[in-house]
MARTI-614596 format. One record per residue (C-alpha): x, y, z; residue number from 0; residue in three letters. Coordinates in steps of 0.1 Angstrom, whole numbers, plus 5000, padded with zeros to 4 digits. Example, Ala and Ser with C-alpha at 12.3 -4.5 7.8 and 13.67 -1.06 7.14 Angstrom:
BEGIN
<r <5123,4955,5078>,0,ALA>
<r <5137,4989,5071>,1,SER>
END
This chain:
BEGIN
<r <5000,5000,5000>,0,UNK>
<r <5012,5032,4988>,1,UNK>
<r <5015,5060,5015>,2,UNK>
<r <5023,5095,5014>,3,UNK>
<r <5033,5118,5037>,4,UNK>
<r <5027,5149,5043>,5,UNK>
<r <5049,5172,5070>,6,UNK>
<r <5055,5210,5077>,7,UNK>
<r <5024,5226,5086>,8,UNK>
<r <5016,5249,5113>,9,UNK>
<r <5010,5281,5127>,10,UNK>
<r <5021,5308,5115>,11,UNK>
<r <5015,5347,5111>,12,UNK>
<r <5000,5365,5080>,13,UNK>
<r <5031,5372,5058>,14,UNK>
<r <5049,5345,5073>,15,UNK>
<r <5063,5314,5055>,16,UNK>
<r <5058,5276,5055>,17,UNK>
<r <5079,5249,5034>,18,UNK>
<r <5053,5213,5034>,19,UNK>
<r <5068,5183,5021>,20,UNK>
<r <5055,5151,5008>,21,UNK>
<r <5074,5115,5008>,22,UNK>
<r <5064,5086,4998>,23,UNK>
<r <5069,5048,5012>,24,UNK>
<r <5072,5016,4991>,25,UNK>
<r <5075,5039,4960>,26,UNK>
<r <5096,5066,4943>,27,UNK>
<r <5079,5101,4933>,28,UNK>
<r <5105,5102,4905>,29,UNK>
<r <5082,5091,4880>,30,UNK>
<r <5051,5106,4889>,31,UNK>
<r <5035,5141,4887>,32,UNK>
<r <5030,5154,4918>,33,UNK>
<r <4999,5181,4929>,34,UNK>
<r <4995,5200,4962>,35,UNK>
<r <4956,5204,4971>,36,UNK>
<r <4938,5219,5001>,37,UNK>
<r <4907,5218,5017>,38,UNK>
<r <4893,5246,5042>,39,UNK>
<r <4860,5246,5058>,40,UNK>
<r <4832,5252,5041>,41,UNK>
<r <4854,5260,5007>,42,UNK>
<r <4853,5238,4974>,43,UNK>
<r <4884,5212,4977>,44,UNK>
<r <4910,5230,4952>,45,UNK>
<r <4946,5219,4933>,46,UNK>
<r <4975,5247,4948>,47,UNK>
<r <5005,5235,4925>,48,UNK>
<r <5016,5202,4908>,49,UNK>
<r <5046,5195,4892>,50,UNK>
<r <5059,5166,4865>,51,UNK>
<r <5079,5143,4869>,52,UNK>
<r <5107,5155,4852>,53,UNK>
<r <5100,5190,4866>,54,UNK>
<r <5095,5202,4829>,55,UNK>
<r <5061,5214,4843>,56,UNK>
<r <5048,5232,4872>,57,UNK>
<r <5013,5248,4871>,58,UNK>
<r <4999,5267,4899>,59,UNK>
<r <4963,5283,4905>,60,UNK>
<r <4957,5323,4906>,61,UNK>
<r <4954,5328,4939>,62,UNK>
<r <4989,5311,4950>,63,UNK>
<r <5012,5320,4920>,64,UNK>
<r <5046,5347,4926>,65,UNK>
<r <5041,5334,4968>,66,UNK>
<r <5042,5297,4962>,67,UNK>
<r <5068,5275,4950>,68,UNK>
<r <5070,5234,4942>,69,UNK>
<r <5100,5216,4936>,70,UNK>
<r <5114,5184,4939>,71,UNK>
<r <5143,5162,4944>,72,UNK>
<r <5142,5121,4945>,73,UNK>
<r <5129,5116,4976>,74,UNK>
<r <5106,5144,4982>,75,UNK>
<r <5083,5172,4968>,76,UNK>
<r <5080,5206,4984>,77,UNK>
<r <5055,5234,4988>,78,UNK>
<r <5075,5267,5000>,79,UNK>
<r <5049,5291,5006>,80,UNK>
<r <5053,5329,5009>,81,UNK>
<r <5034,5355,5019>,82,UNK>
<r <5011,5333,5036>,83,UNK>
<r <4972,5350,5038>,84,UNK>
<r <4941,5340,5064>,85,UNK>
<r <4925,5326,5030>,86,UNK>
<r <4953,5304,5026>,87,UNK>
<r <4944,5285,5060>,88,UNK>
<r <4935,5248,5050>,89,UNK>
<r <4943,5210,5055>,90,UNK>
<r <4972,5205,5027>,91,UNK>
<r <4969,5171,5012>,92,UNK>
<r <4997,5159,4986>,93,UNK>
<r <4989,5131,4959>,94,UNK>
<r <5002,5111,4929>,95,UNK>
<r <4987,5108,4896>,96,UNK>
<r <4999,5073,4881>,97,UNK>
<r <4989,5090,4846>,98,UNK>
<r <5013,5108,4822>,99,UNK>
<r <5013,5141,4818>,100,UNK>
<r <4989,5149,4837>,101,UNK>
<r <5001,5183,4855>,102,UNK>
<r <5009,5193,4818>,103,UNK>
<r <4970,5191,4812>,104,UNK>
<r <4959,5210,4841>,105,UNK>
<r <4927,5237,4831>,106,UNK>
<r <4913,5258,4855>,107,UNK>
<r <4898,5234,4878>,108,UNK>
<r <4904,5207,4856>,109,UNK>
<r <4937,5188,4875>,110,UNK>
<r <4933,5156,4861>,111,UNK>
<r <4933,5122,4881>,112,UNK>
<r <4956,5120,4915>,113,UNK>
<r <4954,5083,4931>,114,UNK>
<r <4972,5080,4957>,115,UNK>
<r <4967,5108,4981>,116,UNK>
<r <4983,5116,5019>,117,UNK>
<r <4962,5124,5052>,118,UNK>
<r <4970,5161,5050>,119,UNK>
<r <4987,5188,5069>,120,UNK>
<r <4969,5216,5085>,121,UNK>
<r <4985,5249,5078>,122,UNK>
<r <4970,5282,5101>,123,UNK>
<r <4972,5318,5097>,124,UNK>
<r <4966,5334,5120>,125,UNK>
<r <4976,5366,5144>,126,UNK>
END
């Protein structure tokens, strides 16, 4: 069974800065894409950032790009986030999509198919 896991969130002030990573066990990210989604109360579940597997692609929504960042190395993928906002407050989930390409073929809301997803991170801003 494929597990992900998510790590890095927390309090932190308006303005302030929080890096989330995700790992995986059993199986390398290397040859997945890789998406960042959240999930706040009472809001629609939404994609953040994803990125390919080769890195050739990122893709972020509106709301998030110049303040967030996703990258990746073999082992991990990671969500720096700048410039952090009350609106940004949510559970942070991290998942796979098995598929190729699909971060390239992100449209709007469109993100494509992510199967294998982590329990989340909560991330708070707050004064």
């Amino acid at each position: 069974q494929v597990q992900l896991v998510e790590s890095g969130g927390g309090l932190v002030q308006p303005g302030g800065s929080l890096r989330l990573s995700c790992a995986a066990s059993i199986m390398t990210l290397d040859y997945y894409d890789v998406g960042w989604f959240r999930q706040a109360p009472q809001k629609e579940h939404e994609g953040v950032a994803c990125i390919s597997s080769d890195s050739g692609n990122t893709y972020y929504t509106d709301s998030v790009k110049g303040r967030f960042i996703i990258s990746r190395d073999s082992a991990t993928v990671t969500l720096q986030m700048n410039g952090l906002q009350p609106e940004d407050a949510a559970v942070y989930y991290c998942a796979v999509s098995i598929y190729p390409e699909t971060c390239a073929r992100v449209r709007g809301k469109r993100w494509g198919k992510y199967d294998y997803w982590g329990q989340g991170t909560q991330v708070t801003v707050s004064e």
